[in-house]
C-alpha positions as a Python dict, from the first residue, in 0.01 Angstrom:
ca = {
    (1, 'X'): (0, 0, 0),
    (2, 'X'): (159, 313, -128),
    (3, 'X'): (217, 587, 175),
    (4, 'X'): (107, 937, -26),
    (5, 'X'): (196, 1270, 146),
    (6, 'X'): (-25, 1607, -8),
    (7, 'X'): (107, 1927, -116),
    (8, 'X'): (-224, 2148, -79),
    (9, 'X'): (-131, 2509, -257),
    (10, 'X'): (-342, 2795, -189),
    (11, 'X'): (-201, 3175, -296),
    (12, 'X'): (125, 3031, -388),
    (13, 'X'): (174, 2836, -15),
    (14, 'X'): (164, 2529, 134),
    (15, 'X'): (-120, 2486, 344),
    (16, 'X'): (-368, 2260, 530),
    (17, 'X'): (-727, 2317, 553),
    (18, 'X'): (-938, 2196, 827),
    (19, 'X'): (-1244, 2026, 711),
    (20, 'X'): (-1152, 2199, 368),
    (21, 'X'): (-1269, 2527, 472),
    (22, 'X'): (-1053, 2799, 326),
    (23, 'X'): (-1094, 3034, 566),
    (24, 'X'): (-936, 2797, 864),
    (25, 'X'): (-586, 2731, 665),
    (26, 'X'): (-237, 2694, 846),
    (27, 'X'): (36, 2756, 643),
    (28, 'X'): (297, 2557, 656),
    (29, 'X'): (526, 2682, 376),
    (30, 'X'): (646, 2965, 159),
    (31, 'X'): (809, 2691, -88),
    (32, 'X'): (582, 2420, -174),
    (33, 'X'): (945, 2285, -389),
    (34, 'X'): (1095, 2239, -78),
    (35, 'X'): (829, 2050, 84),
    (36, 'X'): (792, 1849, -172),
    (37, 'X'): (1185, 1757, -182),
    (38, 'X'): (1175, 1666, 190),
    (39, 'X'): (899, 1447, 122),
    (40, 'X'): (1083, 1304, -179),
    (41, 'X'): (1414, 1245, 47),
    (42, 'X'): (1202, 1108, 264),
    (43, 'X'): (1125, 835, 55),
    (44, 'X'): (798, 924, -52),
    (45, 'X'): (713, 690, -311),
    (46, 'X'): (425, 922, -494),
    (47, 'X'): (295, 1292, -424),
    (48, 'X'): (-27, 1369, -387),
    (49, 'X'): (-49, 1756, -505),
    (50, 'X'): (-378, 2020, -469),
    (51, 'X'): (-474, 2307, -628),
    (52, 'X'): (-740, 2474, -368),
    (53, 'X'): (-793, 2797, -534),
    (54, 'X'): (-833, 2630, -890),
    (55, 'X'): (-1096, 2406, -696),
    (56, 'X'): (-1325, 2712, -633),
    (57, 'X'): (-1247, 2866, -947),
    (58, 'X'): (-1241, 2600, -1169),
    (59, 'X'): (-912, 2642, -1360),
    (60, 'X'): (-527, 2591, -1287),
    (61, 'X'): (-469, 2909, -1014),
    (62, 'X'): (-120, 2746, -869),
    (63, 'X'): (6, 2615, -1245),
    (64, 'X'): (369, 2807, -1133),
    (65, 'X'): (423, 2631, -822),
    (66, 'X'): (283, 2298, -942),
    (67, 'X'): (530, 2326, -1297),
    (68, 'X'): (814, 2395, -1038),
    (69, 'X'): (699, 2089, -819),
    (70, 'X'): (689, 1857, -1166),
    (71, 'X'): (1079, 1978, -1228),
    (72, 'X'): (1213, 1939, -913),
    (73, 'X'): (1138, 1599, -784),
    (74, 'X'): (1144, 1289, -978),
    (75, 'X'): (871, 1031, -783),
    (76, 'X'): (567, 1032, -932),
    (77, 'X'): (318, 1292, -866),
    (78, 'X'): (-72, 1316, -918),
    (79, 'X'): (-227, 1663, -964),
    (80, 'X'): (-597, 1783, -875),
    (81, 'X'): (-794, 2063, -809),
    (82, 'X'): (-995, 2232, -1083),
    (83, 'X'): (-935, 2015, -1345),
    (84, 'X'): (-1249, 2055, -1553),
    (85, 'X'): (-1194, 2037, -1892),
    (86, 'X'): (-929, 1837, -2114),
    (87, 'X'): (-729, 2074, -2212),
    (88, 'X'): (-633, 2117, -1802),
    (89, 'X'): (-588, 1754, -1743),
    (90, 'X'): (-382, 1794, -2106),
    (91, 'X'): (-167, 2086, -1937),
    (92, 'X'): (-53, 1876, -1614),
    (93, 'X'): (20, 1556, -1806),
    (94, 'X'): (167, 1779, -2089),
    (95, 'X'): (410, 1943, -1729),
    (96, 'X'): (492, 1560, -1590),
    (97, 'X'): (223, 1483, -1402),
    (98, 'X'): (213, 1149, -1355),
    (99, 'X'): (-174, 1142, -1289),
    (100, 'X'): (-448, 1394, -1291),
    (101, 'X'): (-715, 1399, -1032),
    (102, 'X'): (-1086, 1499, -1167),
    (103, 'X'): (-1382, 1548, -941),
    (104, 'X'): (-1667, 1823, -993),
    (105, 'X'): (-1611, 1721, -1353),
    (106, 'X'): (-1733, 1429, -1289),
    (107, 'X'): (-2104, 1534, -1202),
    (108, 'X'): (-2115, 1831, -1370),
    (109, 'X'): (-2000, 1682, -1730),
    (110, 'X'): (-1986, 1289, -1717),
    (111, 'X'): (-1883, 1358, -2085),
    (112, 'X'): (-1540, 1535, -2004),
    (113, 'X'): (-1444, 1186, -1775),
    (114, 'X'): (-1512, 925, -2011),
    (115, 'X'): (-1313, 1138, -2311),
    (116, 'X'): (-1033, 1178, -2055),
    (117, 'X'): (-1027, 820, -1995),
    (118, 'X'): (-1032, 714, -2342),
    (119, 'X'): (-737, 932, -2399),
    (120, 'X'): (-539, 893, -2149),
    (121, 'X'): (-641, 516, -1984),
    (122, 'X'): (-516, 466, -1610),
    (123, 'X'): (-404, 838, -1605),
    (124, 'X'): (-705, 962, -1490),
    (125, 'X'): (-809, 983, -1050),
    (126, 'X'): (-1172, 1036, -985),
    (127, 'X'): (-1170, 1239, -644),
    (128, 'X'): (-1496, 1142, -439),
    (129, 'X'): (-1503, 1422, -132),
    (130, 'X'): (-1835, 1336, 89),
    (131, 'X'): (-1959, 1526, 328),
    (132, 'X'): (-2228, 1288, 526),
    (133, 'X'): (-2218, 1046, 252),
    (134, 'X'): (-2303, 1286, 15),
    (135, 'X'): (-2080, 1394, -285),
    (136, 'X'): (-1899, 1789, -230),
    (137, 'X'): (-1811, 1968, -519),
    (138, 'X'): (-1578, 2303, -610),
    (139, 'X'): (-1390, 2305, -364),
    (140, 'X'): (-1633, 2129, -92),
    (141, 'X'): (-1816, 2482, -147),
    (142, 'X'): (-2144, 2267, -221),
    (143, 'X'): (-2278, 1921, -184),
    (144, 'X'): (-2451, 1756, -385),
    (145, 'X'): (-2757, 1514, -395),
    (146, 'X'): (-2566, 1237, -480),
    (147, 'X'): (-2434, 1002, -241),
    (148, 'X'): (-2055, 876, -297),
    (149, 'X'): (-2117, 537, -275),
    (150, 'X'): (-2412, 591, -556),
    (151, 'X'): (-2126, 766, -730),
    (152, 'X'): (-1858, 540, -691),
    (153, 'X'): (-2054, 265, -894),
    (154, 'X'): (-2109, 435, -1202),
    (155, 'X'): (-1733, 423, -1253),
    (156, 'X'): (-1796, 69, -1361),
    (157, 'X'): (-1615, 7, -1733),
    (158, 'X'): (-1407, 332, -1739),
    (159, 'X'): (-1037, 312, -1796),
    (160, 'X'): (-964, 516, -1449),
    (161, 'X'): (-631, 468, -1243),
    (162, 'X'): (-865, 478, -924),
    (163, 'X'): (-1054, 629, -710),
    (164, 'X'): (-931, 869, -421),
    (165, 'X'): (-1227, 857, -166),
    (166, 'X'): (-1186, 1140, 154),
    (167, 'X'): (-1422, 1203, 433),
    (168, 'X'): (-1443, 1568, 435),
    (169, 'X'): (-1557, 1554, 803),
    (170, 'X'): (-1244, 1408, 931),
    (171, 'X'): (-978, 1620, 667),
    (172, 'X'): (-807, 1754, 866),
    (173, 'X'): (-887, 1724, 1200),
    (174, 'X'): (-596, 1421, 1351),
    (175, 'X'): (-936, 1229, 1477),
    (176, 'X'): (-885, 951, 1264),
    (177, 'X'): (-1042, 771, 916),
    (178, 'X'): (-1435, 666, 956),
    (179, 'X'): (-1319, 278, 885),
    (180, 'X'): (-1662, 202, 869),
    (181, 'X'): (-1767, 416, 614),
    (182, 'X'): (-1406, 325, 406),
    (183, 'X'): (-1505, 19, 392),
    (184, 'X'): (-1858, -5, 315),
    (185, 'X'): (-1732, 281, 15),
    (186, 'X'): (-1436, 14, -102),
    (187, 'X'): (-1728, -233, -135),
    (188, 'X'): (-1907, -53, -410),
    (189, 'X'): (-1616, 50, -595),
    (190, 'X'): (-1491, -123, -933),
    (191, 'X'): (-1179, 15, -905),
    (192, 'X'): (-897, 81, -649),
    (193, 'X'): (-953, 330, -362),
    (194, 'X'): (-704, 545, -186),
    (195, 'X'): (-812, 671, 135),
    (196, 'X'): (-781, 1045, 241),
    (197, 'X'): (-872, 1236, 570),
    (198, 'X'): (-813, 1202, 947),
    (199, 'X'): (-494, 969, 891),
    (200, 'X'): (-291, 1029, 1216),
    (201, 'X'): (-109, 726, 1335),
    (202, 'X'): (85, 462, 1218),
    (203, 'X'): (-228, 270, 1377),
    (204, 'X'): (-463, 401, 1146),
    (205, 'X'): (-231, 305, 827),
    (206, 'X'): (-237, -76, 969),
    (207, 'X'): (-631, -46, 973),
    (208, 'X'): (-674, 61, 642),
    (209, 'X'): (-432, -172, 529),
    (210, 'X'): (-597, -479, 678),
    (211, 'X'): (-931, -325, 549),
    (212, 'X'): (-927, -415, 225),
    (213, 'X'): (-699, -563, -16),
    (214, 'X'): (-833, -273, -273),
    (215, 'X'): (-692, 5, -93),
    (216, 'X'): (-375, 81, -247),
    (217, 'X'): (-309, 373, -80),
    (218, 'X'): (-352, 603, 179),
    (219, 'X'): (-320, 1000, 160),
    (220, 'X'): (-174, 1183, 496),
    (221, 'X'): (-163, 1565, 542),
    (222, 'X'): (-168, 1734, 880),
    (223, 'X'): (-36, 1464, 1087),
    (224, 'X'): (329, 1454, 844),
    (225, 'X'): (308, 1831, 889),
    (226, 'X'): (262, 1873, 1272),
    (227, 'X'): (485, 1591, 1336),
    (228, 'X'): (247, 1361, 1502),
    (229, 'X'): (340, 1063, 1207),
    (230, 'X'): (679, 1056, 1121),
    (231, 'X'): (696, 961, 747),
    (232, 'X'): (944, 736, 712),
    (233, 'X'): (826, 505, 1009),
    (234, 'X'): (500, 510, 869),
    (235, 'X'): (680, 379, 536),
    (236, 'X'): (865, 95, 690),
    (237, 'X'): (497, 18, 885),
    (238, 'X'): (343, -32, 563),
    (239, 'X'): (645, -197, 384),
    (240, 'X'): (600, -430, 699),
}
């Protein structure tokens, strides 16, 4: 199970968001390179990198510090936040993104998600962000109708990399993952699930792992940042 630390940018910085509300951010960094070099040295094996401003506004708003990311480091990195439309998922592939990350796309304009499948098979991330099992969009500014797990089966047939599922109501907040709701999630999906939000100890890596053979990853924010998981324990954890 791959061990994925995030790079959230917001105005240029590297931040963290609790519950993805903009307005409760701590920043963490001036240089979102260098953060992503420690993680690399680290022995990150993949970075997990967010756009928040171009997930309100719906376009690339951090395309300067992500580009600058893609050069400096050479794991693998997936890139999401506002990616919309082709020719955005085109721009960070086109950079050296290893994988692009698409979510309000996918309700908004199924149409965009199948074409970027079809062009670029096992490229593509659907992001799934629920907020009491229901599906947030733009930024978690609104939530939807639809329920994730509702969501999550429609997927069926498309040529995705995955799916990265996070529980909005624990982003952020070192409480924990809702295993419960994981794994009732990783049962409807027809493709592999990373996990994102409230991953804080070592612990809760060995839980998810044991979950479910289909969760290939986990994502980890605020806990690498405020030193409560120490990254490359956590690695040799999950290598163990």
């Amino acid at each position: 199970m791959l061990l994925i630390p995030a790079i959230d940018l917001k105005d240029g910085r590297c931040v963290r968001l609790r519950q993805g509300d903009m307005r409760r951010e701590t920043i963490y960094s001036e240089d979102p390179v260098a953060v992503a070099l420690q993680w690399e040295q680290l022995g990150a094996p993949l970075l997990h990198v967010v756009d928040l401003n171009g997930a309100i506004e719906g376009r690339p708003a951090n395309l300067a510090q992500i580009e600058a990311i893609l050069n400096a480091v050479s794991v693998p990195i997936q890139v999401g936040g506002g990616v919309r439309t082709l020719d955005t998922v085109r721009t960070y592939l086109g950079c050296g993104a290893k994988r692009v990350v698409m979510g309000t796309a996918v309700l908004q304009d199924r149409a965009v998600l199948e074409d970027a499948c079809e062009l670029f098979p096992e490229r593509i991330l659907v992001g799934i962000d629920a907020k009491n099992g229901k599906v947030a969009v733009k930024g978690w500014t609104a939530v939807s109708d639809t329920s994730a797990r509702d969501l999550v089966k429609t997927l069926a047939g498309l040529n995705l990399a995955g799916v990265i599922y996070t529980d909005i109501s624990r982003d952020g907040m070192l409480e924990g993952p809702d295993l419960s709701s994981l794994k009732a999630f990783v049962k409807d999906s027809p493709v592999p699930v990373i996990a994102s939000g409230g991953i804080t100890r070592i612990e809760d890596i060995r839980a998810i792992q044991a979950l479910d053979p289909r969760i290939e990853g986990v994502i980890v924010g605020k806990a690498l940042y405020d030193g409560k998981l120490d990254l490359k324990a956590a690695l040799a954890a999950v290598a163990g």
